[in-house]
Residue, then its C-alpha position, 0 to 999 in steps of 0.5 A: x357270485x355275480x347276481x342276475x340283475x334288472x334295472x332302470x333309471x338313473x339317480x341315487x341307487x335303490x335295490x330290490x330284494x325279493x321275498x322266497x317264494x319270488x325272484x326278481x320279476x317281482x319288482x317289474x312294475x316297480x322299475x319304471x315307477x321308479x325310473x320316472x321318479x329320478x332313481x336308478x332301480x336295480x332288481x337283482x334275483x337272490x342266490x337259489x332264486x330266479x336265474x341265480x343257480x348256486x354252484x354245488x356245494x356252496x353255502x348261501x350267503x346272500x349279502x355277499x353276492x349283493x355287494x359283490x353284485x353291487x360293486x361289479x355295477x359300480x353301485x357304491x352308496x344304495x338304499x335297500x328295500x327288502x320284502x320277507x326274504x329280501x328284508x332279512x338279507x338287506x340287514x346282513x348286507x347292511x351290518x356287513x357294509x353299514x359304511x354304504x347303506x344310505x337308507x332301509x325299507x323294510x317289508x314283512x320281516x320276522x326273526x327266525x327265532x320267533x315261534x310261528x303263529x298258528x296259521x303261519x305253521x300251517x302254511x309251511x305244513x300245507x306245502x311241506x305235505x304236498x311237496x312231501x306227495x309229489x303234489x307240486x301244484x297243490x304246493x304252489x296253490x297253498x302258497x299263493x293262498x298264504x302269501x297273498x291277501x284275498x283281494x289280491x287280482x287273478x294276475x298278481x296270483x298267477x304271476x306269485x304262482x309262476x314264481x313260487x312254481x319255479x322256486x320249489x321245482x329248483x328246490x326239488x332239483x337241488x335240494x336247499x343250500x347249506x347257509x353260512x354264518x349269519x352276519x347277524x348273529x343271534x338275536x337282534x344283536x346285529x340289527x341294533x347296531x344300525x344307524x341307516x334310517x329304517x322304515x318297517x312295513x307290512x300288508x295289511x293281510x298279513x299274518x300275525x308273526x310279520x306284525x310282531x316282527x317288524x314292530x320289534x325290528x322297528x323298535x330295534x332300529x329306532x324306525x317309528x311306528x310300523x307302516x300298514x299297506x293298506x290291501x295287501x297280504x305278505x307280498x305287499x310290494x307285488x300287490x300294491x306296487x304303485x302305493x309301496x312306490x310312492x312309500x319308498x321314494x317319499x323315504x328316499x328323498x327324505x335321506x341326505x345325500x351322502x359325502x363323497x370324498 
């Protein structure tokens, strides 16, 4: 499946993976940030986000339409830069292709095995009982409430309302889509396998779980200490663009260039 795509710029390719409650607008303000620093920024919407409709009856697998993506863009060397969602996914197509991963930045990730925190449950329970009564808008405001930081501006928040809006009115519509085997395997068999340089990130507001999942995937793919962003919740590249720009490009210019044969 081919994925909706953005772009802009042209140099080493870098591609934008969106967190659930997005799509690929998410990353508007980052294309031309990353354009004017010399990279080609490609922003693609994942399969039952955005404009990527998935066909009926068909199982999720992410990683594959990316790379299917990539290769119809003539995309073969990239660094992947994920948040929440887009974090997860970047691994799968990293343990799927590792020989073309040049680089992974890597924002708000937890492994589904860990237990939510108190307050991460209840964000799911606050929208689950509003979707559950029909309360669309009341589901849309917990999440915004959940995966942006108080100081975030009235026009991140609407623009977070606006994406997340339209990902659970595709929801309702369509119900969720069955996954296929997580080339991850369990655990974090799959992400210690890595060789890719990896830098782990999370907004400073946000929850305890993300803390907790990137401190460990960062241990997991030898990355250093996590990287705080500062004034930023779950969401971190949609409220911090400028900084998270400048985080992923002084990463990508400290990667070698890889050999092409």
């Amino acid at each position: 499946m081919l994925l909706p795509s953005d772009e802009a710029g042209r140099g080493r390719p870098v591609v934008l993976l969106h967190a659930r409650p997005t799509d690929r607008t998410m990353w508007r303000a980052h294309l031309p940030l990353l354009a004017e620093a010399g990279v080609r920024a490609i922003a693609l919407d994942l399969p039952g986000h955005g404009a990527a409709s998935l066909p009926e009856g068909r199982e999720a697998a992410p990683w594959a339409d990316v790379l299917d993506t990539l290769d119809h863009l003539g995309v073969d060397h990239f660094t992947l830069a994920g948040n929440s969602l887009g974090a997860l996914v970047a691994l799968q197509v990293a343990v799927t292709a590792p020989e073309r991963v040049e680089g992974l930045v890597l924002v708000g990730y937890r492994p589904h095995e860990q237990p939510a925190s108190p307050r991460l449950q209840a964000a799911w329970d606050a929208e689950r009982a509003a979707l559950a009564a029909g309360d669309l808008e009341a589901a849309v405001t917990a999440g915004v409430r959940a995966w942006t930081s108080p100081d975030a501006t009235g026009d991140i928040r609407e623009h977070a309302a606006r994406m997340l809006r339209d990902q659970l009115t595709g929801q309702l519509a369509h119900g969720e889509p069955s996954p296929a085997a997580d080339p991850l395997g369990e655990g974090a068999a799959g992400t210690r396998t890595l060789k890719a340089p990896a830098l782990v990130g999370v907004g400073e507001h946000d929850m305890p779980d993300f803390f907790e999942g990137g401190e460990k995937l960062a241990r997991d793919l030898d990355a250093g200490e996590i990287v705080v962003i500062p004034g930023a919740g779950h969401l971190a590249p949609l409220e911090q663009p400028t900084a998270f720009c400048a985080l992923l490009l002084n990463f990508v210019h400290r990667i070698p260039e890889p050999s092409r044969r």
